[in-house]
FITI-312855 format. One record per residue (C-alpha): residue in three letters; x, y, z. Coordinates in steps of 0.1 Angstrom, whole numbers, plus 5000, padded with zeros to 4 digits. Example, Ala and Ser with C-alpha at 12.3 -4.5 7.8 and 13.67 -1.06 7.14 Angstrom:
ALA512349555078
SER513749895071
% end
This chain:
UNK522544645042
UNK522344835013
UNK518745015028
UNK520245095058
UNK523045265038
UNK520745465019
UNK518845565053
UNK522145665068
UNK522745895043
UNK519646045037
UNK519446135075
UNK522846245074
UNK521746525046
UNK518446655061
UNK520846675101
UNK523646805093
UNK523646945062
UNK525047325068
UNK523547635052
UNK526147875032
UNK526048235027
UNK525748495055
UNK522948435079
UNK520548765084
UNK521449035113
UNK519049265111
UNK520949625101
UNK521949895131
UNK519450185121
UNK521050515140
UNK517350735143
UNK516751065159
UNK515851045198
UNK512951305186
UNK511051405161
UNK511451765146
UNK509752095162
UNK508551915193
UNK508552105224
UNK509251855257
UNK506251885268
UNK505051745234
UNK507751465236
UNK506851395273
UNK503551305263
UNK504851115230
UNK506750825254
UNK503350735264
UNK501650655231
UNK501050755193
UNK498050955176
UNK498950605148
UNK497850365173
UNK494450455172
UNK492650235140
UNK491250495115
UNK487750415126
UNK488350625159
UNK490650885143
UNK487850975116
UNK484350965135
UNK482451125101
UNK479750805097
UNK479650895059
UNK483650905060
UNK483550585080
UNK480850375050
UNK483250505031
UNK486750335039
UNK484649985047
UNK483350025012
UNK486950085000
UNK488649825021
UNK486249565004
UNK485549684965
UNK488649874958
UNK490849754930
UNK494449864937
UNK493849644971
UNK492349334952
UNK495649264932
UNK497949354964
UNK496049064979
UNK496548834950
UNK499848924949
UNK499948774982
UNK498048414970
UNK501348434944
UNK503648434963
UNK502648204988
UNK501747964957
UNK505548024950
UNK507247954985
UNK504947614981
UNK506747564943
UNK510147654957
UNK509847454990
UNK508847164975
UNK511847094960
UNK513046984997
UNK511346714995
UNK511346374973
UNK509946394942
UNK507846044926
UNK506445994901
UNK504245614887
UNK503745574850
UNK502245254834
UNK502245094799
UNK499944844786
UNK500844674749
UNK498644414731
UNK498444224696
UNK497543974675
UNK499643764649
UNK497743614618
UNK500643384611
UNK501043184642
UNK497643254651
UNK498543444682
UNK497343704711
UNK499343884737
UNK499244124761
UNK501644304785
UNK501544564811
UNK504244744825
UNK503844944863
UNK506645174874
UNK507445414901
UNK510445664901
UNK511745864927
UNK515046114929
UNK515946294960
UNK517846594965
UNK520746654991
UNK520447015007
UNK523946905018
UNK525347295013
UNK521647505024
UNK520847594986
UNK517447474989
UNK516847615020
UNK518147945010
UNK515747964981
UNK512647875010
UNK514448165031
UNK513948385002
UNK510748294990
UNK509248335027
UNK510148655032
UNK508648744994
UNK505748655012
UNK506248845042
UNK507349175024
UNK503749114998
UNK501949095030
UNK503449425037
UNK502949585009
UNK499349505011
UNK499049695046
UNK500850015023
UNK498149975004
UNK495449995031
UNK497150275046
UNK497050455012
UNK493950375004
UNK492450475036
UNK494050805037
UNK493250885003
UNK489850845013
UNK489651025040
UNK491951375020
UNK489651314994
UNK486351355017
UNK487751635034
UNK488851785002
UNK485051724990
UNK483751875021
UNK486052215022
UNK484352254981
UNK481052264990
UNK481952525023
UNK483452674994
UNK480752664972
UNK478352765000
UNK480353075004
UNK480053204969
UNK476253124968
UNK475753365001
UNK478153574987
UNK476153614956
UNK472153644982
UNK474253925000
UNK475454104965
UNK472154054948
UNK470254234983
UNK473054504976
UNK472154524940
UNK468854614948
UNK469754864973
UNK472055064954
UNK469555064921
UNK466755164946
UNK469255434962
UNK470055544927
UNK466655554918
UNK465855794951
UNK468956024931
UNK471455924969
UNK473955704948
UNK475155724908
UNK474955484883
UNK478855374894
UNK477555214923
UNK475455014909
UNK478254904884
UNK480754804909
UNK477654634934
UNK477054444901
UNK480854324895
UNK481154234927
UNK478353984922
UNK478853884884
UNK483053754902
UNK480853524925
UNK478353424899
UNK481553334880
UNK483153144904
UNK480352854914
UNK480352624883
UNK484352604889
UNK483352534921
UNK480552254910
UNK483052084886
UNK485752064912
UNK482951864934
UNK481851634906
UNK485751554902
UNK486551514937
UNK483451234938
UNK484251064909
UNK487951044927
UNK485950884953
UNK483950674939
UNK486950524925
UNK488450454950
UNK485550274969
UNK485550054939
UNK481850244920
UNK481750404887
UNK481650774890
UNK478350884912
UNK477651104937
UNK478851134974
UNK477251145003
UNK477951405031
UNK477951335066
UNK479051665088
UNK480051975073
UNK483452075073
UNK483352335104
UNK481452055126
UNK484451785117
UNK486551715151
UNK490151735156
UNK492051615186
UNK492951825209
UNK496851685209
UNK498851485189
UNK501251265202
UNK503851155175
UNK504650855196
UNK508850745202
UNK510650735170
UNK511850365172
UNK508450305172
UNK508050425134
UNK510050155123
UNK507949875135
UNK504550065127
UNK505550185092
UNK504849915069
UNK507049995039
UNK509849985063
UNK508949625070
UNK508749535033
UNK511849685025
UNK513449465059
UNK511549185043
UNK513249245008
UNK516649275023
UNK516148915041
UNK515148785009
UNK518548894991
UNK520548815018
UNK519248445016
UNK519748464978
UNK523748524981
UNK523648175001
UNK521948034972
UNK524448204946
UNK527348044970
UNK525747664973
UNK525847694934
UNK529847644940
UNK529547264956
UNK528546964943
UNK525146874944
UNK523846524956
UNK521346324943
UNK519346014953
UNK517345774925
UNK515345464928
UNK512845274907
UNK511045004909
UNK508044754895
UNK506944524877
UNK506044354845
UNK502744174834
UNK502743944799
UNK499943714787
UNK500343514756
UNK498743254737
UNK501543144714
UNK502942854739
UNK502042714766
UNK504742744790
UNK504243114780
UNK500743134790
UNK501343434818
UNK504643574831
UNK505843844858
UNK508744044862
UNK509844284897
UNK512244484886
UNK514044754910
UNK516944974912
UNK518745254933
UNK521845524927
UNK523245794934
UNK524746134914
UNK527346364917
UNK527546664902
UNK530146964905
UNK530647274885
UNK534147274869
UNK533947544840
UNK530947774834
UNK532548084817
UNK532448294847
UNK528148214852
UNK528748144891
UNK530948424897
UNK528948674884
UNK525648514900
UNK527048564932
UNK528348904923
UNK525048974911
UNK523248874942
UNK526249064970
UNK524749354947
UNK521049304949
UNK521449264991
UNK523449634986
UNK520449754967
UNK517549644992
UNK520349765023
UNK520450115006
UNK516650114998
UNK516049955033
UNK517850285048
UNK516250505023
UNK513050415027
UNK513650495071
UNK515350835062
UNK512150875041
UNK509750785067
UNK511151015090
UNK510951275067
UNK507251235060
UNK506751255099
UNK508451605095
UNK506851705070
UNK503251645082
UNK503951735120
UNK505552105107
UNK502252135081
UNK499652035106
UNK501252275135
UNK501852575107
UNK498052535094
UNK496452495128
UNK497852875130
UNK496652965098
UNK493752895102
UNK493253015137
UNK494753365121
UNK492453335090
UNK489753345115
UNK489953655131
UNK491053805099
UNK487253685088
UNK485853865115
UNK487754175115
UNK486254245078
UNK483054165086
UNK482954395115
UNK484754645086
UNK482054575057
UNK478954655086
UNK481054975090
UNK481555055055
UNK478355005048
UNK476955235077
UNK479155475069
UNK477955475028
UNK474555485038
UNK475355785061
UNK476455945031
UNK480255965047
UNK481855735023
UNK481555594986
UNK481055304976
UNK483855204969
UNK485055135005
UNK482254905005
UNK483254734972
UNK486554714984
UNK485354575017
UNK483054325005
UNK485654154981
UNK488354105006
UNK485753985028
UNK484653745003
UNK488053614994
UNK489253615035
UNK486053325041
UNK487453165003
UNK490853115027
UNK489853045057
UNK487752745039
UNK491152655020
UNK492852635060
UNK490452445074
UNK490352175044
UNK494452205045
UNK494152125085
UNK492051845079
UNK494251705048
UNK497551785070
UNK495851555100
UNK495051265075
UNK498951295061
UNK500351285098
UNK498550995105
UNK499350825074
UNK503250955081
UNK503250825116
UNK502050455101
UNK498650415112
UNK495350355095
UNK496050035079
UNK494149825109
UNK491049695092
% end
């Protein structure tokens, strides 16, 4: 009778024991119907898809770029720990779910001797097994698994943050290598071209057609390029060290796939709807996952305020051998026993109050970060649509600004050697044209970094 009432009651606790606190409801985001400087026809083609959903292994198509991010996605460190985060805290829903179930636990003693005086041996061995058993009766255990779960969930995505990062960081760092050595490749013609005019002007001077001035401004126009290469070569061996970093290597060169001006870009690029950011952006899913978590702590801060119900038993048995008497020879024991326990809070100084204050005010803070991080997101789409439409136009201007001067320096220089001008209109020339190709390689590595930020904005890349 007494088994059966024990039964009753345990199944009466795991069925119908109720869960305190608030139950989650996922929070009513108001987002715009559009994302910023989009023309309709833009948007039109945005309801069908997103440049994001593409994996990054289709967005950049460099096979250097590509070795690249594998070799990231498996060596790099920063992604190493966001997966162990993950083991921990799966290792701690296991710890905190656990405490849902029974706990047992056997221990054994064994005791011997021998007595000189009545010429005596015994020995006894003691086996017992105790178990206590928990109630959920109010949902505080449950709440704590709620919580710990979604820790889980929101490390899980942290980690795709991470990938995201990392393979973005990758990729602006590549491009950023790749827009150096254009740079670099620049000068160094700049500086073939100047030492050719070098030449000409000291062998013009020496015919008695030019003055020693030329040759003194040819010359500085070709000592500012000289000048400007081993800033250029130390900004290269940063930039691959930054990479090699990040691939998980000790600082060491780089290799190049295509050159900066053979790098594709799309044609169009579809932002996608913008309720679709908030299922695509990762950190606005951790920061959803965070929220859960403290809204399944307040139910644990509540449950604190009920009693708390707990089931014990025991049982085993005793083993004794002796030699002293007969009738004593050998002996066993079963021994068993069962309860129950009650406890309920009835002065703590305030400590339960101010728990559950303290958790109403954590599930604020991840509500308020939760909206933050959105408003943020959106932002970042901004940002990196308005940058990548503005520099496409840059460069596209820098261009024909490039060939305007060269079509001015062959002028100039036509127009010097037909004795019409000085030479200063061809210094003059020759260093805007030098610093016009400098900028038109900054706008095209600025175009490629903006693509790689609207991407990451939009919440793609993180597909591995």
């Amino acid at each position: 009778m007494k088994k059966r009432l024990i039964a009753a009651v345990l199944a009466a606790g795991l069925i119908t024991g109720c869960k305190v606190g608030p139950n989650y409801r996922k929070p009513v985001v108001q987002v715009p119907a559009a994302y910023r400087d989009l023309s309709q026809n833009k948007q039109a083609e945005a309801q069908v898809s997103s440049y994001a959903d593409l994996p990054w292994w289709q967005v950049f198509q460099d096979p250097r770029l590509q070795e690249l991010i594998r070799t990231a996605l498996k060596q790099n460190y920063d992604l190493q720990l966001a997966t162990e985060r993950i083991n921990a805290a799966r290792a701690h829903l296991g710890i905190t779910r656990s405490n849902q179930f029974p706990q047992a636990q056997g221990t054994g003693n064994f005791a011997g001797g021998k007595s000189e005086t009545f010429q005596s041996k015994s020995n006894f061995l003691t086996l017992t097994a105790d178990a206590a058993f928990q109630l959920d009766l109010f949902g505080r255990l449950r709440r704590a698994t709620e919580a710990a779960r979604a820790q889980v969930l929101a490390t899980e995505e942290a980690q795709k943050t991470v990938i995201l990062t990392l393979v973005s960081d990758v990729a602006s760092d590549y491009f950023q290598l790749l827009r150096l050595d254009l740079e670099l490749q620049i000068t160094e013609d700049t500086v073939k071209t100047q030492e050719e005019s070098v030449k000409l002007t000291k062998l013009r001077l020496d015919h008695g057609v030019a003055t020693q001035l030329d040759v003194l401004q040819a010359q500085q126009v070709l000592d500012t390029a000289n000048a400007q290469i081993p800033d250029f070569e130390r900004q290269i061996g940063q930039t691959e060290d930054a990479i090699s970093i990040l691939v998980g290597k000790y600082p060491e060169g780089v290799p190049r796939g295509r050159p900066l001006v053979e790098q594709p870009l799309p044609p169009v690029v579809p932002p996608g709807l913008t309720s679709s950011l908030l299922e695509r952006r990762p950190d606005i899913r951790e920061a959803e996952q965070n929220l859960i978590a403290a809204n399944a702590e307040i139910g644990v801060a509540k449950a604190a305020f009920f009693p708390q119900l707990s089931l014990t038993g025991s049982g085993g048995g005793a083993f004794g051998r002796s030699s002293l008497f007969s009738s004593l020879m050998s002996s066993h024991a079963t021994i068993w026993s069962y309860g129950a326990q009650v406890s309920q809070p009835i002065f703590t100084g305030g400590a339960l109050r101010g728990n559950l204050r303290l958790a109403k005010s954590e599930h604020e803070q991840a509500l308020i970060a939760y909206q933050q991080t959105i408003q943020r997101a959106f932002g970042d789409v901004s940002d990196a649509l308005i940058a990548y439409q503005k520099l496409h136009e840059v460069r596209l201007r820098q261009e024909e600004s490039v060939k305007d001067l060269q079509e001015s320096v062959r002028l100039s220089i036509k127009r010097y050697r037909g004795g019409i001008t000085t030479y200063l209109e061809v210094l003059d020339g020759q260093r805007s044209l030098f610093s016009a190709e400098l900028s038109l390689a900054q706008a095209r590595g600025s175009e490629y970094q903006s693509l790689v930020q609207l991407y990451k904005a939009l919440g793609g890349g993180w597909q591995q």
